[in-house]
C-alpha positions as a printed Julia matrix, in Angstrom:
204×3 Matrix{Float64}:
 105.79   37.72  29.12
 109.32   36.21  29.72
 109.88   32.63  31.13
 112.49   29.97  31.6
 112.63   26.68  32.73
 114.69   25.44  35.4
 115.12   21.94  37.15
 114.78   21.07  40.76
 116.75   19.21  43.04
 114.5    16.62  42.75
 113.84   16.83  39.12
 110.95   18.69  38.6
 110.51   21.26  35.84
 109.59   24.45  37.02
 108.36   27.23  34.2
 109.08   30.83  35.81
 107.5    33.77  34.54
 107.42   37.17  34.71
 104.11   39.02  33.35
 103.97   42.61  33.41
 100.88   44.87  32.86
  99.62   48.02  33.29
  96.92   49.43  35.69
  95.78   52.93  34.81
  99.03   55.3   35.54
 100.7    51.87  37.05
 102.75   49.8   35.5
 103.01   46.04  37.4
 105.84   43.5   37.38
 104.62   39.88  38.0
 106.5    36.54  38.69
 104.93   33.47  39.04
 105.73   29.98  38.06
 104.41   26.53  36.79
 105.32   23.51  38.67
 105.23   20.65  37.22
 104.13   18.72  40.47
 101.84   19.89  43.16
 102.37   23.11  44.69
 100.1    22.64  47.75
 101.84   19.36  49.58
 102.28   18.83  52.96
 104.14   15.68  51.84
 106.36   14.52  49.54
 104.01   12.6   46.89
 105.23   10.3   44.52
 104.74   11.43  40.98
 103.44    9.06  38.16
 105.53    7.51  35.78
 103.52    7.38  32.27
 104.17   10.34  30.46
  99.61   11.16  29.65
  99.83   11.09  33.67
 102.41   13.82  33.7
 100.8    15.48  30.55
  97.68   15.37  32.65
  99.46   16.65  35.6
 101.31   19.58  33.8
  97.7    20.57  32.42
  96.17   20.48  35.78
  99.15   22.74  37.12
  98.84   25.3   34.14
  95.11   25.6   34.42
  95.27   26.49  38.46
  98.28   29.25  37.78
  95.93   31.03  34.58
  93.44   30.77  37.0
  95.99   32.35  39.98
  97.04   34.43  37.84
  93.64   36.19  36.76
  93.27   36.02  40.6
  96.26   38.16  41.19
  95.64   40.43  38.07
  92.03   40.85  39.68
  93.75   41.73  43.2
  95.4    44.29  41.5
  92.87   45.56  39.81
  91.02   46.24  43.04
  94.12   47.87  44.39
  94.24   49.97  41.72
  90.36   50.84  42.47
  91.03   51.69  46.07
  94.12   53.19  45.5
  92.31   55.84  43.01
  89.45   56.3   45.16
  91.89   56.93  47.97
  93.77   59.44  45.76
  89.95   60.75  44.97
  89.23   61.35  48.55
  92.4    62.7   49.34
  91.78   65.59  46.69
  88.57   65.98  48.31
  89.8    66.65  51.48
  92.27   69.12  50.48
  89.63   70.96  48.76
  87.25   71.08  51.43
  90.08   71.76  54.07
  90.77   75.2   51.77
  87.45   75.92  51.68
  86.9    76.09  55.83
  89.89   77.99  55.73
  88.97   80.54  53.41
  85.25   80.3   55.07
  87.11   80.82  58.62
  88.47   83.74  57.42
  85.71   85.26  56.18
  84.11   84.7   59.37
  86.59   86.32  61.42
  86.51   89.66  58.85
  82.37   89.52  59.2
  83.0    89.52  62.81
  85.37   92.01  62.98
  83.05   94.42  60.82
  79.92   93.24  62.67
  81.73   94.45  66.03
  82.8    97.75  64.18
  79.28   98.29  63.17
  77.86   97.7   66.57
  80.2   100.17  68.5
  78.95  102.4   65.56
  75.2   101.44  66.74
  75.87  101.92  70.2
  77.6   105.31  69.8
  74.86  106.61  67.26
  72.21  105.0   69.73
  73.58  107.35  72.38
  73.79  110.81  70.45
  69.96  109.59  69.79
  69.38  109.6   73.17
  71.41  112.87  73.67
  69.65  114.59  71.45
  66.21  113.5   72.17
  66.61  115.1   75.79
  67.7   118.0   74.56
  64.98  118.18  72.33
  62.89  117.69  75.55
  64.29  120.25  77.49
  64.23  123.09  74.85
  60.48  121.4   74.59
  60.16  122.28  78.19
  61.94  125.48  77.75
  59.58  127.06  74.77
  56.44  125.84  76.83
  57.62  128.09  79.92
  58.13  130.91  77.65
  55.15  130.13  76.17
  53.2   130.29  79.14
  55.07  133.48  80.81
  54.2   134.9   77.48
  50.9   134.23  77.55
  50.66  135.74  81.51
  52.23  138.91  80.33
  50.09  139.73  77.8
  47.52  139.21  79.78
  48.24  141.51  82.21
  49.45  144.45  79.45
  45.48  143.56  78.58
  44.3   143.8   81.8
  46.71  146.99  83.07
  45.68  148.54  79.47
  41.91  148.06  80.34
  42.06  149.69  83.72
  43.89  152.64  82.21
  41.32  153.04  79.25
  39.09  152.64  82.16
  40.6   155.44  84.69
  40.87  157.4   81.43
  37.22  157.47  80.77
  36.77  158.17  84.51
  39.09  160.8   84.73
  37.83  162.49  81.81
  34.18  162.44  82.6
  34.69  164.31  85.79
  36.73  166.56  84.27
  34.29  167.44  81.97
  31.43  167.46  84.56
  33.38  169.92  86.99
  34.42  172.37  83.38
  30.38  172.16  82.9
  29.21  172.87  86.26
  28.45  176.87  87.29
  30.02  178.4   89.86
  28.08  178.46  93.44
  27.7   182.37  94.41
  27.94  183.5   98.0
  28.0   186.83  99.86
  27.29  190.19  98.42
  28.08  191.99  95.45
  31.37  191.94  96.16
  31.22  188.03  96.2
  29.31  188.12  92.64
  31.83  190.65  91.43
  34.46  188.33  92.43
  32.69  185.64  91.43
  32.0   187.33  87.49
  35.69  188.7   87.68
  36.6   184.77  88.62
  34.56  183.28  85.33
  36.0   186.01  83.46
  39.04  185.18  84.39
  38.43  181.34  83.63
  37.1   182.12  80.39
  39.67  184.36  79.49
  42.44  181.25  80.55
């Protein structure tokens, strides 16, 4: 601390000093000074004369700028308290501002892929659908076939049948007209004939 004493105009000692200390990172520069009359006057007052009066006074005046000065040194102190919070908060809110901007970007990508993926889902959800009523169709298509299949082979069994069937009847009256004899009519002429006729079948 560095002080000096200087004389008023009305011959008052004054003791200025300068004080510094230092506040975290801060270094302070303080000047204050001890009067040795009353520093809160409206009026001129008129000082006493005996010098344990002025002793008194001088101790009064020294007491009230410690206590001033712990005041300001405490002022400061606070000061320095808000001003690192402030700093604190400050920090904060540079953090937190990078992280919605890094969050706001990785929105925007996630909603760029999520719109990529959905014209994927909408494209895949139609060659579904595509494909499903084709499947339908050619469903469709192998039931006709199915059934026309099914019709025809009926009727090969049915036309086969009544061809066994006209076989059997065919043959059967073959066979009863090869095993039937002959009727005979006329003479002997006609029997002739008729021998020479059997003859003649036999021999064929």
């Amino acid at each position: 601390m560095h002080s000096c004493h200087v004389k008023n105009q009305i011959g008052i000692h004054v003791s200025v000093c300068l004080r510094g200390f230092k506040l975290g990172n801060h270094c302070y520069i303080v000047r204050f000074s001890t009067l040795s009359s009353p520093t809160n006057m409206s009026a001129p007052t008129e000082l006493p004369a005996d010098p344990e009066s002025m002793k008194k006074l001088e101790k009064e005046f020294s007491m009230e700028a410690k206590s001033e000065e712990k005041k300001l040194q405490s002022a400061f102190k606070d000061m320095y308290k808000h001003e690192k919070s402030e700093a604190k908060a400050s920090k904060s809110v540079d953090k937190a501002e990078k992280a919605v901007r890094k969050l706001e970007k990785l929105e925007l990508e996630a909603v760029n892929s999520l719109h990529a993926i959905t014209r994927k889902h909408d494209i895949a959800v139609a060659d579904l659908h595509n494909a499903q009523a084709g499947l339908h169709t050619q469903q469709q298509q192998l039931e006709k076939h199915k059934h026309d299949l099914s019709t025809a082979r009926t009727h090969v069994d049915q036309v086969t049948k009544d061809k066994n069937d006209h076989d059997r009847e065919r043959h059967d009256k073959l066979s009863q007209l090869h095993s039937s004899p002959p009727t005979q009519t006329g003479g002997p002429s006609a029997g002739t004939s008729g021998a020479s006729a059997g003859a003649s079948r036999e021999r064929a």
